[in-house]
C-alpha positions in Angstrom: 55.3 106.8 154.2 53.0 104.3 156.7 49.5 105.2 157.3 47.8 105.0 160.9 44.3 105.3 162.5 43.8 106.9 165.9 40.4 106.1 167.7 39.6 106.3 171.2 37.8 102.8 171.8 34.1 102.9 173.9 32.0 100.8 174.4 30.0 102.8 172.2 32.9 102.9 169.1 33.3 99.6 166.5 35.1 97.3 168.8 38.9 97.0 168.1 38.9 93.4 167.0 36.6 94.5 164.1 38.3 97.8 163.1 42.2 96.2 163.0 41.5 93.6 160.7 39.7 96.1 158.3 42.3 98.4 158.6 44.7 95.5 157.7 42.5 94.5 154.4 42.9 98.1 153.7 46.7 98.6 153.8 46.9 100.6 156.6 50.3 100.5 159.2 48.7 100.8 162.2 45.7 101.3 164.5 46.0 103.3 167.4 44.3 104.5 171.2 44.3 107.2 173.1 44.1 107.5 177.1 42.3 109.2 179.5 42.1 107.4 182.9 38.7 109.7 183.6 38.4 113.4 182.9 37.7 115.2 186.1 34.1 116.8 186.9 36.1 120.3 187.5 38.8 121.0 185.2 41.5 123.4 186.3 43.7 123.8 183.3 42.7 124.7 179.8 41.2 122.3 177.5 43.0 121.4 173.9 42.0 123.8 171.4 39.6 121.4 170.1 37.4 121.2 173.6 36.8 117.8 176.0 35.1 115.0 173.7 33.1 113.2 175.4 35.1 110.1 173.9 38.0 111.2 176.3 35.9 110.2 179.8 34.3 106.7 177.8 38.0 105.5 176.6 38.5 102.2 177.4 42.3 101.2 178.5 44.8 101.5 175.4 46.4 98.0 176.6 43.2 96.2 176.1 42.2 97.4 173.4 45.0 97.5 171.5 46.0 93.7 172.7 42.0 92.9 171.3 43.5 94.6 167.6 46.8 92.9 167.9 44.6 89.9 168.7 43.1 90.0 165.2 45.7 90.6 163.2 49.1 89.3 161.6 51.0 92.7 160.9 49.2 95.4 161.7 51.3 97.9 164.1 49.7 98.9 167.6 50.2 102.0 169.2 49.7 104.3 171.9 48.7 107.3 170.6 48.9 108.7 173.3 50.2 107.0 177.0 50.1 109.1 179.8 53.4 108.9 181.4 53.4 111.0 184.3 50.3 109.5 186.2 51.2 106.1 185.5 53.2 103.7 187.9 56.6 102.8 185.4 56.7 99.8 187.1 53.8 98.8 185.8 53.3 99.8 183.0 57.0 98.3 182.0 55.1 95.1 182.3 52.1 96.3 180.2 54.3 97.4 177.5 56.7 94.2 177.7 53.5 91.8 177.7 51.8 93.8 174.9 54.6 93.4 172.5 54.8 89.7 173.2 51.4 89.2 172.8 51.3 90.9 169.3 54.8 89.3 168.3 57.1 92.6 168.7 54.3 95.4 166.9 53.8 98.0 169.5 54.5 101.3 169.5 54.8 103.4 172.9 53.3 106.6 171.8 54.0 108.9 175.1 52.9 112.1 176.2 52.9 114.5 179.7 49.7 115.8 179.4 47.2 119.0 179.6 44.9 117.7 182.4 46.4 119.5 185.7 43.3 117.4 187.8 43.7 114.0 186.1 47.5 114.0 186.6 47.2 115.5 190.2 43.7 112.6 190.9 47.1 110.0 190.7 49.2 111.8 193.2 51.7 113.1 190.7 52.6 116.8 190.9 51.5 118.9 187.8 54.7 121.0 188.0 57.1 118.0 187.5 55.2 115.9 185.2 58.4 116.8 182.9 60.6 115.2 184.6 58.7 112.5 186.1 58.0 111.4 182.5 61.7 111.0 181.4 62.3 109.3 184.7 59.7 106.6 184.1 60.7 106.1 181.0 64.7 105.8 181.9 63.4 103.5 184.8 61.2 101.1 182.2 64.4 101.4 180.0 66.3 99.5 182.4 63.9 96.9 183.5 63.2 95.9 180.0 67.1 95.5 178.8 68.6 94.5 182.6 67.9 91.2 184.4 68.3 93.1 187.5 67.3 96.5 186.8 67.5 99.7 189.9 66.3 103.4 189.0 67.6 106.4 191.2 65.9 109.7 190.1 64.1 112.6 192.0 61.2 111.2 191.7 60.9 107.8 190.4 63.7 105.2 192.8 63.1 101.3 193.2 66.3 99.5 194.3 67.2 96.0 192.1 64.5 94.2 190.7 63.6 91.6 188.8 60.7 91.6 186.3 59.4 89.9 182.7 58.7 89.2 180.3 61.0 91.3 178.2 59.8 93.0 174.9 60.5 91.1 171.4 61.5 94.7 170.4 65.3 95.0 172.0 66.2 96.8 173.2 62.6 97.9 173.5 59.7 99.4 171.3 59.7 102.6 169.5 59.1 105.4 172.1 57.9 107.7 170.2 57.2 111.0 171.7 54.7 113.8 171.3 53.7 117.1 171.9 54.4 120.5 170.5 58.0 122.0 169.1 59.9 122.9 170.6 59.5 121.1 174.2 58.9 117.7 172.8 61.0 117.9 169.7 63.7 118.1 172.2 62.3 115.5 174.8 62.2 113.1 171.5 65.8 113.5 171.0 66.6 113.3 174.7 65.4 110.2 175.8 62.8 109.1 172.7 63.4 107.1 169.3 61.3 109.2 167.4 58.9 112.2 167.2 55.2 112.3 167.1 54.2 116.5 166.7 50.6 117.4 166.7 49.2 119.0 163.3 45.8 119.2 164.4 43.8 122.7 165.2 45.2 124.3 162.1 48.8 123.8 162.7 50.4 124.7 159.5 54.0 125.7 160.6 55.0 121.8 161.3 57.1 121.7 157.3 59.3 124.5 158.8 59.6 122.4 162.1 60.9 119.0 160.9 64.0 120.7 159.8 64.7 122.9 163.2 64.1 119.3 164.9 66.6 117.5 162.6 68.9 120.2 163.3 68.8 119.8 167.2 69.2 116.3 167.0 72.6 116.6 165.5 73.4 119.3 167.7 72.8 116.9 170.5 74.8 113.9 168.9 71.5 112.0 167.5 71.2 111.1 164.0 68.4 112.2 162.6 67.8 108.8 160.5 67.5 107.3 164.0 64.8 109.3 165.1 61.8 108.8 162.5 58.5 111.3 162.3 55.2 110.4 163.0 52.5 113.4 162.1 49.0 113.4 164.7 46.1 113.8 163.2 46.8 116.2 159.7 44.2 117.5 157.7 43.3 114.9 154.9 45.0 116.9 152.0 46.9 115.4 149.2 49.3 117.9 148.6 50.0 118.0 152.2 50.2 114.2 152.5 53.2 114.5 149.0 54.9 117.6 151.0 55.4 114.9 154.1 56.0 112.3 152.2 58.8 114.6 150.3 60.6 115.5 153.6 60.7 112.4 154.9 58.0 112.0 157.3 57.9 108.1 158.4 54.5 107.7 159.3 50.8 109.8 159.2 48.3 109.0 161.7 44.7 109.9 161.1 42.2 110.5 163.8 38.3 109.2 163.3 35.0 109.7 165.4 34.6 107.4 168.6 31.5 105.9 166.5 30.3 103.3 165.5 31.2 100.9 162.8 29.1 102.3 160.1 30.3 105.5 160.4 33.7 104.6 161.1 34.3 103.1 157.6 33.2 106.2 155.3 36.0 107.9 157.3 38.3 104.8 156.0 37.5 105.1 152.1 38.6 109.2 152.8 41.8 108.3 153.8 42.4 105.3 151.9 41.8 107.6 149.0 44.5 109.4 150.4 46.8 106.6 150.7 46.8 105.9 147.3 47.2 109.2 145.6 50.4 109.5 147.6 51.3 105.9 146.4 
């Protein structure tokens, strides 16, 4: 089981270029950023249940950040944790996702997500209502520009008639897309359209053990493997026993979030978890 690092990068926060490399030394998987294009001054939808950080209107793009970590490093992973599909132009971000893997030699993960901010999705002109199924269209559409030399898209909502467009991912047929949310609704978007599954067990979620199973189960129902389509667990609480019961089930990967700060407080977080790492060996 891989360990991961979720900060939102400010320019308040240790800078990424400083924090991958650590996390490298350390033996950590991956470092990853989440995304908030600008939290709106009037919210009208409810918050997550642990309230608006004030991290989530400072983030700085994931793409720059994260190309900064990949930058810095030889093998440490990259992700998205998470990318805001439906007020995002697939076109490109195709391209963001395509040059980002280059850059970093094939390590990016696409950690993607539909999103609880009604105003911030609506600010981009995308309606609130389909955000569902403009998410899977965007990501069909970027499917076929990275494999297809001349890639077209015809959905409801997302249509661009044969184009052509690079560079292509290292990954191939692309990177992980690794989807996340809450079960059921993005267990079975993961198995629709994703390579993988990245549930929430933040806020006190204890439920998610009894989940993983229900979620292997639906991918064979649907045809999918369940080898094919490996777990990632958001933000857990740092608990040893918790960490052995994932680790016994077969979760792939753990991803642990720590404050928007700044380097020295960043770190004591770091010992925690890398505490954890090794009791789970």
């Amino acid at each position: 089981m891989h360990f991961g690092i979720s900060l939102f990068f400010t320019e308040h926060s240790i800078r990424p270029e400083v924090l991958a490399p650590d996390l490298e030394r350390r033996g950590f998987e991956s470092v990853w950023s989440g995304e908030h294009s600008h939290i709106p001054a009037v919210l009208t939808s409810d918050p997550p249940a642990t309230g608006v950080k004030q991290w989530y209107y400072e983030v700085m793009d994931p793409f720059v950040t994260l190309t900064a970590a990949a930058v810095a490093t030889t093998t440490l992973k990259i992700g998205t944790g998470i990318c805001l599909i439906p007020q995002r132009d697939p076109i490109q971000t195709a391209k963001a996702v395509a040059s980002i893997d280059r850059i970093s030699g094939g390590r990016f993960l696409f950690g993607v997500g539909n999103g609880w901010n009604r105003a911030e999705i609506e600010n981009h002109g995308a309606d609130f209502r389909t955000r569902h199924k403009r998410a899977r269209e965007s990501i069909e559409a970027m499917k076929a520009i990275w494999s297809q030399d001349s890639a077209s898209y015809r959905g409801d909502i997302v249509k661009f008639d044969p184009m052509m467009a690079w560079p292509k991912p290292v990954q191939r047929p692309h990177p992980p897309i690794l989807v996340g949310g809450s079960f059921p609704y993005s267990a079975r978007r993961a198995i629709r359209y994703g390579t993988g599954w990245l549930p929430s067990a933040s806020a006190g979620k204890s439920d998610l053990l009894e989940e993983i199973p229900l979620f292997r189960r639906m991918a064979i129902d649907a045809g999918r493997d369940p080898a094919t389509l490996p777990i990632t667990v958001w933000y857990p609480p740092r608990e040893i026993d918790l960490m052995r019961k994932y680790r016994d089930i077969g979760v792939d990967r753990v991803v642990f979030s720590v404050p928007s700060d700044a380097a020295d407080a960043v770190r004591p977080h770091l010992d925690e978890i890398g505490e954890l790492m090794a009791g789970v060996g």
